[in-house]
VMD Tcl script that draws the C-alpha trace (Angstrom):
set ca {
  {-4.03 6.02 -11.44}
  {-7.38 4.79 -12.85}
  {-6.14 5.19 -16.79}
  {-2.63 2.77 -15.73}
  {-4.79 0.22 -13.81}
  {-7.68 0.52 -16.85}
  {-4.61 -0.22 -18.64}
  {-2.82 -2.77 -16.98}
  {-6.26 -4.86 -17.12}
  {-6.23 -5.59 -20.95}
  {-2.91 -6.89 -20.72}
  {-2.60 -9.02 -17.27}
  {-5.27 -11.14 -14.71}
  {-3.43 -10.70 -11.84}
  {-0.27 -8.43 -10.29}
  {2.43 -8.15 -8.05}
  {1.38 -5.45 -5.29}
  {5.04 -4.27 -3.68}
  {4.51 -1.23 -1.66}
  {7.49 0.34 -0.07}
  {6.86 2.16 3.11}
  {9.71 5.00 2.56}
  {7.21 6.10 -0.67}
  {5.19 7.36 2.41}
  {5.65 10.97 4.07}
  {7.03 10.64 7.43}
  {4.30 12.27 8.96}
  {2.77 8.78 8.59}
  {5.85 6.30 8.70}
  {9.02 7.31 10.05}
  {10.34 4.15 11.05}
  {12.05 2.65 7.39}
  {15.01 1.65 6.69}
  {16.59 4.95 5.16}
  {15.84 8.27 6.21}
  {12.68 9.94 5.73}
  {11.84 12.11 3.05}
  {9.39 14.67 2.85}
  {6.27 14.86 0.80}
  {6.00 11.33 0.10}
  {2.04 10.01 -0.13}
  {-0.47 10.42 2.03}
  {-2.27 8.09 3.36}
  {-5.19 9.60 1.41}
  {-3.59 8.80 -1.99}
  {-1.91 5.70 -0.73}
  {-5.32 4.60 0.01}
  {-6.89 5.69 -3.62}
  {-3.85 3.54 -5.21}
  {-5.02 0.20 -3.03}
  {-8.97 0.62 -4.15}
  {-7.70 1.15 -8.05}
  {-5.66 -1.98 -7.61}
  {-8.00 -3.96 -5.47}
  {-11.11 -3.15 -6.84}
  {-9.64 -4.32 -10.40}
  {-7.24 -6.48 -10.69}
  {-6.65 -10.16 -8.89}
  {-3.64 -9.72 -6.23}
  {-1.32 -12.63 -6.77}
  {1.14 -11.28 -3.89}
  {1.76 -8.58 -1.77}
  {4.90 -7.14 -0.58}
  {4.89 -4.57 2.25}
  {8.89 -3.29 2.63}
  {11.12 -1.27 4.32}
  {9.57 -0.88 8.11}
  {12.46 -0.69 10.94}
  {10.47 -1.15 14.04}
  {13.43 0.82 16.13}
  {12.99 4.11 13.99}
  {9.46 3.74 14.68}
  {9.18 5.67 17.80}
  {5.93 6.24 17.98}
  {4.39 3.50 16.39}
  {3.06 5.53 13.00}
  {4.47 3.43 10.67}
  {2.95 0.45 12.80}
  {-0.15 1.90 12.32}
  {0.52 2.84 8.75}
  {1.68 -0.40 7.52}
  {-1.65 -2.35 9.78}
  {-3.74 0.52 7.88}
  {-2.58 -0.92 4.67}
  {-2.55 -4.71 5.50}
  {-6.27 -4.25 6.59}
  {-7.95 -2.69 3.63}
  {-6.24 -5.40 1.09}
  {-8.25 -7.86 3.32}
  {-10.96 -5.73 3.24}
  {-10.67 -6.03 -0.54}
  {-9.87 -9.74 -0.54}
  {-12.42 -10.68 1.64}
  {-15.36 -8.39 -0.23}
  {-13.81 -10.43 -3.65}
  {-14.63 -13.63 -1.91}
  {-18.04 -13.19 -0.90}
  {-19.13 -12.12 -4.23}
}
mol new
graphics top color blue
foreach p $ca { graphics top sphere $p radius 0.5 }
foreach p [lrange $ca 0 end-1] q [lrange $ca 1 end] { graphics top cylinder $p $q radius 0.2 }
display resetview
């Protein structure tokens, strides 16, 4: 991930974040439009994706797809999808202060 972001910097200022939530396993979001599939990313790598992103390169817009709130029976993808919101403002708002 860091040698495509390292690469991505030399050739654009800002990107185009669209995260789909069915790239996720359904241990950690269940509720999307089409049916789970196993052995999608953990949280743990989904989270080592944002801070390559976030930590160097400008967000222009983020897109944050695919949740159905009635497969989401116990409110993990909820969770998930808050999880996710809430460290891009983490990153946004640590960009802003500098």
């Amino acid at each position: 991930m860091d040698v495509t972001v390292a690469t991505l910097v030399h050739h654009v200022d800002q990107v185009y974040l669209h995260i789909d939530l069915d790239a996720l396993d359904p241990s950690i979001a269940p509720g999307i439009v089409d049916a789970p599939v196993p052995q999608g990313l953990s949280l743990a790598q989904l989270d080592e994706m944002l801070d390559a992103v976030t930590g160097t390169l400008a967000l222009r817009a983020v897109a944050l797809t695919t949740y159905t709130p009635s497969r989401d029976v116990d409110g993990a993808t909820h969770a998930t999808a808050l999880h996710i919101l809430g460290r891009i403002a983490d990153h946004y708002a640590a960009g802003r202060r500098r």
